[in-house]
VOPAGU-2260 file (C-alpha; in pm, 1 decimal, decimal comma):
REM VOPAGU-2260
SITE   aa  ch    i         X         Y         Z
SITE  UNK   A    0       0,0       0,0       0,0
SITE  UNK   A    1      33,6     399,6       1,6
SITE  UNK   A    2     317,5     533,5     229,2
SITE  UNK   A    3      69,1     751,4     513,0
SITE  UNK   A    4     246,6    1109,6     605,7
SITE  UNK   A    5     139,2    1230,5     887,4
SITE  UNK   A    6      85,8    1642,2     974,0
SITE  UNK   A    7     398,1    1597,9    1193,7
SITE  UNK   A    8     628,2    1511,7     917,6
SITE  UNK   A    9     491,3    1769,7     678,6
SITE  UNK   A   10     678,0    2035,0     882,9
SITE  UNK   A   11     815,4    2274,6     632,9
SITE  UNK   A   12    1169,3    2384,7     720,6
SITE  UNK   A   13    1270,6    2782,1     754,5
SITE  UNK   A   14    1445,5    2943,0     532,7
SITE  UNK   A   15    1716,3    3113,6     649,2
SITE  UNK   A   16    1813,6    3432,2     455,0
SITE  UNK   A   17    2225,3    3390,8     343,2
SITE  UNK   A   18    2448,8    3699,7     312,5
SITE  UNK   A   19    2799,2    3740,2     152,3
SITE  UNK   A   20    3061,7    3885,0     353,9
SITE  UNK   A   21    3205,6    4180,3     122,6
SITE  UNK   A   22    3547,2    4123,2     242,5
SITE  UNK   A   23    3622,1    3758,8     222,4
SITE  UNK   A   24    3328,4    3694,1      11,9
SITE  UNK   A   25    3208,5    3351,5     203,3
SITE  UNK   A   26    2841,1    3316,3     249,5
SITE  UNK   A   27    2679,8    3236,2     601,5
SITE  UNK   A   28    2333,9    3305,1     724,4
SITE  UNK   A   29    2259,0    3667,4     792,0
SITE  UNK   A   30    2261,6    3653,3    1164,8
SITE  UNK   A   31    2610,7    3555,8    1208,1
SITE  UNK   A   32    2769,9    3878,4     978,2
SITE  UNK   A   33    2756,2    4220,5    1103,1
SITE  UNK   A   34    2522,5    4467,1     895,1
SITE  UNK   A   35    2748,6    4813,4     807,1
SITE  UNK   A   36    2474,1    5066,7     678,6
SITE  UNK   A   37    2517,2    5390,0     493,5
SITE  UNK   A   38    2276,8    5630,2     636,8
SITE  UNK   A   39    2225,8    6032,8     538,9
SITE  UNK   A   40    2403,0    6076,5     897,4
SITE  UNK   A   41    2722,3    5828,2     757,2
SITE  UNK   A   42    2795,3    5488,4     820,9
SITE  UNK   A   43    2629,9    5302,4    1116,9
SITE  UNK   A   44    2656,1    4981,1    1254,0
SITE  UNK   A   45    2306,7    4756,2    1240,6
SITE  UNK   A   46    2255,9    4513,4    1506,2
SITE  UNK   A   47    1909,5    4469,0    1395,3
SITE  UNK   A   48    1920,9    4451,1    1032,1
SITE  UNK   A   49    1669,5    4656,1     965,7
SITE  UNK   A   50    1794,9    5007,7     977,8
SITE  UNK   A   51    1669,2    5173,2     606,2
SITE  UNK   A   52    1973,5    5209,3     373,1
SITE  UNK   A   53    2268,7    5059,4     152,3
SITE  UNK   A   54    2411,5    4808,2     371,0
SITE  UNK   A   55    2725,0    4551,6     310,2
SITE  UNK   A   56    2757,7    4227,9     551,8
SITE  UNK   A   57    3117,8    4146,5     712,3
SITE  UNK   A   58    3262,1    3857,4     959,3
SITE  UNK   A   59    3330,1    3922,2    1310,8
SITE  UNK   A   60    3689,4    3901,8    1275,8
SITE  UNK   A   61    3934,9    4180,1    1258,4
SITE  UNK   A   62    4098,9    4045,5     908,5
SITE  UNK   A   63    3783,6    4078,6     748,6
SITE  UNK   A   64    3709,7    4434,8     881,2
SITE  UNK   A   65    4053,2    4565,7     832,3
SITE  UNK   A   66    4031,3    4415,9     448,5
SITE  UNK   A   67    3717,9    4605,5     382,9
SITE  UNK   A   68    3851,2    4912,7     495,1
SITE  UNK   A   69    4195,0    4918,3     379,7
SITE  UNK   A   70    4186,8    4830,8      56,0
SITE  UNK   A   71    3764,2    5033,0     -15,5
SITE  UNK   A   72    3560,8    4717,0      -4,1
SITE  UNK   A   73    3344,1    4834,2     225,9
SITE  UNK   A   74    3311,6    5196,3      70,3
SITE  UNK   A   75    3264,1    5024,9    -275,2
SITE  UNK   A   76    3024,1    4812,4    -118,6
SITE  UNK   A   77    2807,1    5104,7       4,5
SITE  UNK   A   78    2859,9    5294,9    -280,2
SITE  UNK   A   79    2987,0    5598,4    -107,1
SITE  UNK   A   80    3313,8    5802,1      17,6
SITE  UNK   A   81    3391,9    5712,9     353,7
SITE  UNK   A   82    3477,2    6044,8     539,5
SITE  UNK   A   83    3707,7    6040,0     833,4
SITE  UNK   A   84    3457,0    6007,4    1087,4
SITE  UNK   A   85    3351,5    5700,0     920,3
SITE  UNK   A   86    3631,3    5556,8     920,2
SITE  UNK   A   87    3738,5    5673,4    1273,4
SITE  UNK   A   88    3395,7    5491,1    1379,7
SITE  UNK   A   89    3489,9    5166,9    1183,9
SITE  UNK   A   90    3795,7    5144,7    1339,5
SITE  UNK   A   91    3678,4    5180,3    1679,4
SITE  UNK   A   92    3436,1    4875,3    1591,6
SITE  UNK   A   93    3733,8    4621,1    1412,9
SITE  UNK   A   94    3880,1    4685,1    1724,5
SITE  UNK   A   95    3621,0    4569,7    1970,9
SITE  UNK   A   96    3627,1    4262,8    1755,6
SITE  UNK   A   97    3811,0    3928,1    1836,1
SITE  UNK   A   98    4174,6    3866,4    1731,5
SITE  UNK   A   99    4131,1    3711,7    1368,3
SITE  UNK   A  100    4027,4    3357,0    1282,8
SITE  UNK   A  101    4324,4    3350,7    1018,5
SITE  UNK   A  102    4044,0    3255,8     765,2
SITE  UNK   A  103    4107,5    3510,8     486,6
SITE  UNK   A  104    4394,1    3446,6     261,4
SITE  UNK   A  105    4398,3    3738,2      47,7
């Protein structure tokens, strides 16, 4: 006979959203990247991901952050000029971070 599927194996499974880290470009789910937004007031960190504006994903880890900003992912990303506030701000967050993972090889 007919195979019987019952309503508790019909569960559907979530979807969870995937980002792509602009720096090292490996993709993870969205909660586990940090959310870098470019606002009229500059560039602001999103803990929430919901904050209205351009916004570029990167990895907790310092390599990724210093990457970005060194060498204009990040601004590229955004599609903006990052002014020396910015930047001043960014840095103050990479270095808040954890020592690097070693992960990025670029």
């Amino acid at each position: 006979m007919g195979l019987v599927v019952t309503k508790q194996q019909r569960r559907k499974v979530r979807h969870t959203p995937q980002r792509t880290c602009v720096a090292c470009r490996e993709t993870l789910a969205k909660k586990s990247l940090k959310r870098i937004v470019r606002t009229q007031n500059g560039v602001v960190l999103d803990p929430t991901g919901k904050i209205a504006g351009r916004g570029a994903y990167l990895h907790d880890s310092k390599s990724c952050w210093n990457l970005a900003i060194s060498k204009g992912i990040l601004a590229r990303s955004l599609k903006t000029e990052l002014t020396p506030e910015d930047l001043e701000k960014l840095t103050a967050w990479m270095n808040e971070l954890p020592e690097s993972d070693g992960s990025v090889s670029l």
